[in-house]
N, C-alpha and C positions, 0 to 999 in steps of 0.2 A: 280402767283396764289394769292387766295386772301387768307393769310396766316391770316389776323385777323380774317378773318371771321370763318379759320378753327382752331382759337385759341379758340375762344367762344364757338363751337360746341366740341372741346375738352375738354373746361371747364365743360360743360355740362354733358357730358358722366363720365366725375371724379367722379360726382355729385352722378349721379347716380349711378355707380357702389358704391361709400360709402354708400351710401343709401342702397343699395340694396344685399351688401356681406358685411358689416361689417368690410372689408379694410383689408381680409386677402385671398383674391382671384388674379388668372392668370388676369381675366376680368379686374380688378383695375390695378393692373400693366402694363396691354396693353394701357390702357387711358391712366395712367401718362406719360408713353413713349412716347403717341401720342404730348399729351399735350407739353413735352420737345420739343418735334420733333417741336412744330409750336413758340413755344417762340426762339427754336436756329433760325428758321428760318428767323424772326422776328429782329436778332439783340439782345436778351434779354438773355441771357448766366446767369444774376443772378439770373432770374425765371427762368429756364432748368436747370440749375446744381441740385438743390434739389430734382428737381420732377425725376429724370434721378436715383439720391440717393434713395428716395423713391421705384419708379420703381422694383430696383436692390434688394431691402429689399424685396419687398412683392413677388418677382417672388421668390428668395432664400427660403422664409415662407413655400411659397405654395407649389413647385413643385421643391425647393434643390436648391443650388449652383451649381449642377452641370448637372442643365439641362441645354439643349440650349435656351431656352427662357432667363434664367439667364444671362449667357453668351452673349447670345445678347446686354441683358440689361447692361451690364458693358461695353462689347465693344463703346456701344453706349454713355456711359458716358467717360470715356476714349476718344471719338473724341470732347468731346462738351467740357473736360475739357484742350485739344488741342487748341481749337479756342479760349475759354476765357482765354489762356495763363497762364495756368497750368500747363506747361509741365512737372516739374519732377514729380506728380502726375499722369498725363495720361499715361504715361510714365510707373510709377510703377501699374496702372491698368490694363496696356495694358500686359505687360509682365506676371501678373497672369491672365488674360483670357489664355493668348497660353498656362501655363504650364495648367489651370483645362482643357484647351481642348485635351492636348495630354495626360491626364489621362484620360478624357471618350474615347479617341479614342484608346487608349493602352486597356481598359477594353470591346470595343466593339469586337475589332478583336483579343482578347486575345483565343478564342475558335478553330480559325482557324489554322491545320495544317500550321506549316513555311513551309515543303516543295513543296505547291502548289506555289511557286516562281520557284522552279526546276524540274516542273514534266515534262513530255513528252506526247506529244499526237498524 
């Protein structure tokens, strides 16, 4: 793919989103992620890391820690700081994405009778 050219059109949309939300919106945060997305792709892991950092702030800001978009956005940092050879960082980000996921997931199906595992039909 043509990864520069969709580096520049991600620069673009950065742009604009700060422009245009003041740098504390989802919008923003989906661009720098893109943005990441075309620098890791790229080979450039010192321009990814930050914007991945970034990302992970403004989606946290926006819309919590413990949405999925958040979690995404950490997961996604967590592999980029994998590849730039980071590991006992990615490592210790990786391991808090699964425990905040299995808090929203203990909180989602916390309503549900347990004994729908033993019922009979």
């Amino acid at each position: 793919g043509d990864y520069a050219g969709a580096r520049a059109s991600a620069e673009r949309a950065v742009e604009l989103c700060r422009a245009e939300t003041g740098g504390r919106h989802p919008a923003l945060a989906s661009a720098l992620n893109n943005l990441a997305l075309a620098h890791k792709a790229l080979g450039e892991h010192t321009h990814a890391l930050p914007l991945y950092r970034e990302s992970v702030r403004v989606y946290a800001e926006s819309l919590g820690a413990h949405h999925a978009s958040s979690l995404t956005a950490r997961h996604n940092l967590a592999l980029a700081l994998r590849q730039a050879g980071q590991h006992a960082e990615a490592l210790a980000e990786l391991e808090t994405v699964v425990r905040e996921r299995e808090i929203v997931l203990r909180g989602a199906f916390a309503g549900l009778p347990s004994s729908l595992s033993r019922s009979t039909v």
